[in-house]
N, C-alpha and C positions, 0 to 999 in steps of 0.2 A: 781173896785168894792170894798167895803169897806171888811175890813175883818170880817168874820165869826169863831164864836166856835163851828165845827160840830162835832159830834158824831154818828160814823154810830154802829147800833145794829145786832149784829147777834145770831143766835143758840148755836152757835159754831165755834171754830176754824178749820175746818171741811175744804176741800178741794172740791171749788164746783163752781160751775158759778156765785151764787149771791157772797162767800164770793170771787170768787179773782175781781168782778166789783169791791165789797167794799176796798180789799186793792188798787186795781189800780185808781179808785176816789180819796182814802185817800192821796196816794201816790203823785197825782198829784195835790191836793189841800191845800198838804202840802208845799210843793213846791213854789207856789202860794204866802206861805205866809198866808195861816190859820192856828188857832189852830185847829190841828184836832185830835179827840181818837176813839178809836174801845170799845165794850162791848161784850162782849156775856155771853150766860148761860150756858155755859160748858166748860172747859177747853181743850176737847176733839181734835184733828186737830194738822195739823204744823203751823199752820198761825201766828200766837203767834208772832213769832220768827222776822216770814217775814214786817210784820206789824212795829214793831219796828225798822227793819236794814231800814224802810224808816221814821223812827222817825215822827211815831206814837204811840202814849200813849194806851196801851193798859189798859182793865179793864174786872175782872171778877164779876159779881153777876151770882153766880147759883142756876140753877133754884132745887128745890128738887122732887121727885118722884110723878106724878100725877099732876093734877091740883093746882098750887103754889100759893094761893092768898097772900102769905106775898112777894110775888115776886115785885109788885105795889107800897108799902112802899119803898121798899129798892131801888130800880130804880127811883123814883120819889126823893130820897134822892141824888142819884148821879147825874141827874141831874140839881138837884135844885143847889147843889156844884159847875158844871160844867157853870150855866147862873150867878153866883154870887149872893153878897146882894146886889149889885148895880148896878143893871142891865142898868142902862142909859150911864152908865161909861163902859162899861164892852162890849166887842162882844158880836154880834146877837146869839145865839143858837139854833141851827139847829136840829135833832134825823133825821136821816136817817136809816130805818128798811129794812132789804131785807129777812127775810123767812117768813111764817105764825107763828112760833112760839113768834121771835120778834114783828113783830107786834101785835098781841094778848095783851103781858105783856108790850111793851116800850111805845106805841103808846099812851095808857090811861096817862100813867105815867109823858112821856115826854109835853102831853096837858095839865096836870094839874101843870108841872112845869114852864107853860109860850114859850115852849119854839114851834117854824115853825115844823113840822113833817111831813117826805115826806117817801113813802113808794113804793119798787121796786119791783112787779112780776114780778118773772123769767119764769112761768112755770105756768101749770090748776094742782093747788093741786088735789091730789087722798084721799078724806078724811069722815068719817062718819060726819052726820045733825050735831052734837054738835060740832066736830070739826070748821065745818063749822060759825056757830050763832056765836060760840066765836070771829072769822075773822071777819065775817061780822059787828058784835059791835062791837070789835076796829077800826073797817077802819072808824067808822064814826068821830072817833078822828086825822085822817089825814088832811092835809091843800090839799095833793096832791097827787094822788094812780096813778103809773107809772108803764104801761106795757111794755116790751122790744120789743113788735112785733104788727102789727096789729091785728092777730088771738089773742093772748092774752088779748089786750083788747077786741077785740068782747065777748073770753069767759066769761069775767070780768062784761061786760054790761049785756052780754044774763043771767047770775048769780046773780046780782045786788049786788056785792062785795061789793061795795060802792058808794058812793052819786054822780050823775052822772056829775054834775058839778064842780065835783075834778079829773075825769079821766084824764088821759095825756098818751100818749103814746112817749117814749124815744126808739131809736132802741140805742141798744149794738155797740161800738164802741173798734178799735185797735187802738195803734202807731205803724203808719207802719214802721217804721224804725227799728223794733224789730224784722221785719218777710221779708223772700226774697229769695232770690239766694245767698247763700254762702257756694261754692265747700268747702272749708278749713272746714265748721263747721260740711256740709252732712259728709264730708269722715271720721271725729274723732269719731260721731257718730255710722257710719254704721260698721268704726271697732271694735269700743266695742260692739256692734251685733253680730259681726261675719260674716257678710255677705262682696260680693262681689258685684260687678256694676252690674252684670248681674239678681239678685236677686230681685225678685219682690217684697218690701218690704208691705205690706197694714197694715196703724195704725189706731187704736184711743186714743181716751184719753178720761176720765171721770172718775167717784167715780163708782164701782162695784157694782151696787145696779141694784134690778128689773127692775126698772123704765127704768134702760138705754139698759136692754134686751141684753147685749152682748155676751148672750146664741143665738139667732140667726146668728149674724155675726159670732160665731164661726160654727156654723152649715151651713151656707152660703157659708164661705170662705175654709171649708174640703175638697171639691170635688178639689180645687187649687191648698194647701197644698198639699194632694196626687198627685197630675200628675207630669209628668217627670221635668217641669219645675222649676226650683227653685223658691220658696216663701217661707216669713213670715207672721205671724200675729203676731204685737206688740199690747199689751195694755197699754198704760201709765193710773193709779189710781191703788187706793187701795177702800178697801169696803168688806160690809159683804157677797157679792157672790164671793168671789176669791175661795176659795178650792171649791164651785162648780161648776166653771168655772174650774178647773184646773183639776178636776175629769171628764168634759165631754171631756177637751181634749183628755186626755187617751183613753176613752171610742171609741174616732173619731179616734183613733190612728194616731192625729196630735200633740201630747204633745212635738216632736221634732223639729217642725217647728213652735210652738206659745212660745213670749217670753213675761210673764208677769213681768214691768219693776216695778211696785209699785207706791207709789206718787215721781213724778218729779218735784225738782223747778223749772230749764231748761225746759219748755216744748216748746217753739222755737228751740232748741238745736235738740229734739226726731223730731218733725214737716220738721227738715231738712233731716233725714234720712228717711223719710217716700218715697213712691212712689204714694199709693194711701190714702186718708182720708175717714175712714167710721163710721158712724153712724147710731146706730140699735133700735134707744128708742119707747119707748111706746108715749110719749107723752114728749114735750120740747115748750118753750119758743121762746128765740131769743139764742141756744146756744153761750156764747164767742168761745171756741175752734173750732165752725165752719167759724166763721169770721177770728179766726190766722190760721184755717189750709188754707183758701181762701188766704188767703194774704200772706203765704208761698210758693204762685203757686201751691198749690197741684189741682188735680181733687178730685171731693168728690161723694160720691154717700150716703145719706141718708134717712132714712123713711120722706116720706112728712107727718110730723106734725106740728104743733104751727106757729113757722114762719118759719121755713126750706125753704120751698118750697117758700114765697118772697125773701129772702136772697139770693137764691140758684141760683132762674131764670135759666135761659139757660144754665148756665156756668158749671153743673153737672147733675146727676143721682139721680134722684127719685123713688122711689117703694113706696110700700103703707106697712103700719105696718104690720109686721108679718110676709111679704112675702117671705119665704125664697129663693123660686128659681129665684125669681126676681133679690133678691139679691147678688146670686152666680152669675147669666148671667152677670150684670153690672161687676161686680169686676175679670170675667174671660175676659170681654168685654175688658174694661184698659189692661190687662195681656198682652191681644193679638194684642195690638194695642196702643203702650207705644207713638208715635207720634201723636194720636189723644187723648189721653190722655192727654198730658203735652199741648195741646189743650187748653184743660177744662181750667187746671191749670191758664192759662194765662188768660183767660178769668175771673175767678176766683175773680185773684190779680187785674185786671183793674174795675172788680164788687165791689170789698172794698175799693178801692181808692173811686173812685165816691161816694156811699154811707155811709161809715161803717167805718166814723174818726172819733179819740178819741177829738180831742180838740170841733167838732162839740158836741157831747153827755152829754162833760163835763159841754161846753159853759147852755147849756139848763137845765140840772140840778143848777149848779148855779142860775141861773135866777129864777128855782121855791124856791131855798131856800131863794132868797130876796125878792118873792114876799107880 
């Protein structure tokens, strides 16, 4: 494939599904042998850092308070820099946008600089009418609008996000060789936990925000907590619900059995010390971290939303949003029954082999940047 000058745009440095596709795309199309760089409109996030130890070029234009129309100039400048003055000589230029906010500002910008513009929903934004017009009129500056799940596009279509003959659907992909069985990596893990073999460990991971509702799985996984049995609740992220999370612990008089780990860059590392995977959101996409926690063997049990429930198939535990005593049964169900459990697990890891590889995901996103 010839090479390409991509630049994927994001919000921010921000800790979240679309940004680690984008470093892990970057990453591997670096690799490759592209020029590739990141933007965002905030400086906010660790990603910054992580982005660069896989040498790529990162760039800030930020965005200022409110509705930013000088935002258009100034991105439409850095890409115009990034395709050259001689663009017949020079790599293809690609804009890769993955939130509603980038798209909105890069999408117009990167159209008007010439350059293919592919755009990644992760998820059914939760947003008022204007929020919305504004999406909708930059999606019409895409070459290509990529949902991660089937449910995601149907939302996308039933919505009319954008021009129906630019829809594509991409499912989220791992390296599985990052994710598995490794006693050596569970055991360094589970001792800086502090726990023992016999300890029921249940994780997640994600940014602490409403959306992800980890105020139910905390309320779910109490009745656990409290019984004789030994357990934890680990949460790997960080986010603006942590001290409300940390105050309902108290409240559930589980605050000594839930360990809030913060953002991890390791989160293969946590995924090994886990026993069970769960997830409690409002509404999601094609989550990445339920494809690594699948391909870590774990069992999972999460709200059937967006595409959970395709991804998930047989191989785990489904409840419906909100539910919490559903919730508690599934995760006391695993507790009490850790060989049909590791079951799941298995079933899981041979679910994302089959479907949910990265060179597959990667293969197809390239394709629409050449198209």
């Amino acid at each position: 494939m010839k090479r390409l000058r991509i630049v994927h745009a994001l919000a921010s440095y921000e800790l979240g599904g679309g940004e680690m596709l984008a470093l892990r795309l970057a990453s591997y199309q670096r690799r490759e042998g592209h020029e590739v760089h990141v933007v965002a409109l905030s400086d906010a996030g660790p990603l910054r850092e992580r982005f660069e130890e896989a040498d790529v070029r990162t760039e800030l234009v930020v965005k200022r308070a409110g509705f930013d129309a000088t935002l258009f100039p100034r991105l439409w400048a850095l890409f115009a820099r990034r395709r050259g003055l001689l663009p017949r000589q020079s790599p293809a230029l690609v804009v890769h946008t993955h939130n509603p906010q980038s798209l909105v500002y890069a999408a117009p910008a990167a159209k008007a600089a010439l350059a293919q513009v592919v755009h990644t929903k992760h998820g059914e934004a939760v947003e008022g009418r204007r929020a919305f017009r504004l999406r909708q009129g930059a999606a019409r500056f895409v070459d290509a609008f990529v949902s991660v799940s089937r449910q995601t596009d149907a939302f996308a279509r039933e919505h009319r996000e954008a021009p129906r003959g630019r829809l594509h659907v991409i499912e989220n992909g791992v390296e599985l060789a990052a994710y598995g069985d490794d006693p050596q990596r569970r055991a360094g893990a589970r001792a800086e936990l502090g726990v023992d073999d016999e300890t029921f460990v249940v994780g997640t991971v994600g940014r602490l925000q409403p959306v992800k509702n980890q105020a139910l799985l905390l309320r779910a996984a109490a009745p656990l907590l409290s019984a004789a049995q030994k357990a934890k609740l680990v949460l790997v992220g960080d986010g603006p619900e942590l001290a409300a999370l940390q105050s309902l612990a108290s409240e559930l008089g589980v605050a000594a059995s839930v360990v809030f780990l913060g953002y991890q860059q390791d989160v293969a590392r946590w995924l090994a010390a886990f026993d069970c995977f769960a997830m409690s959101s409002h509404t999601e996409g094609l989550p990445l971290v339920l494809i690594e926690a699948m391909a870590s063997g774990l069992p999972t049990v999460c709200t059937a939303v967006g595409g959970i429930p395709a991804a998930v198939g047989s191989a785990g535990r489904l409840v419906e949003a909100g539910d919490e005593a559903a919730l508690a049964a599934a995760l006391a169900g695993f507790a009490a029954d850790r060989a049909a459990a590791r079951a799941l697990g298995v079933a899981g890891r041979a679910r994302v082999e089959e479907l949910y590889a990265f060179s597959v995901m990667a293969e197809r996103y390239e394709q629409l940047y050449s198209a």
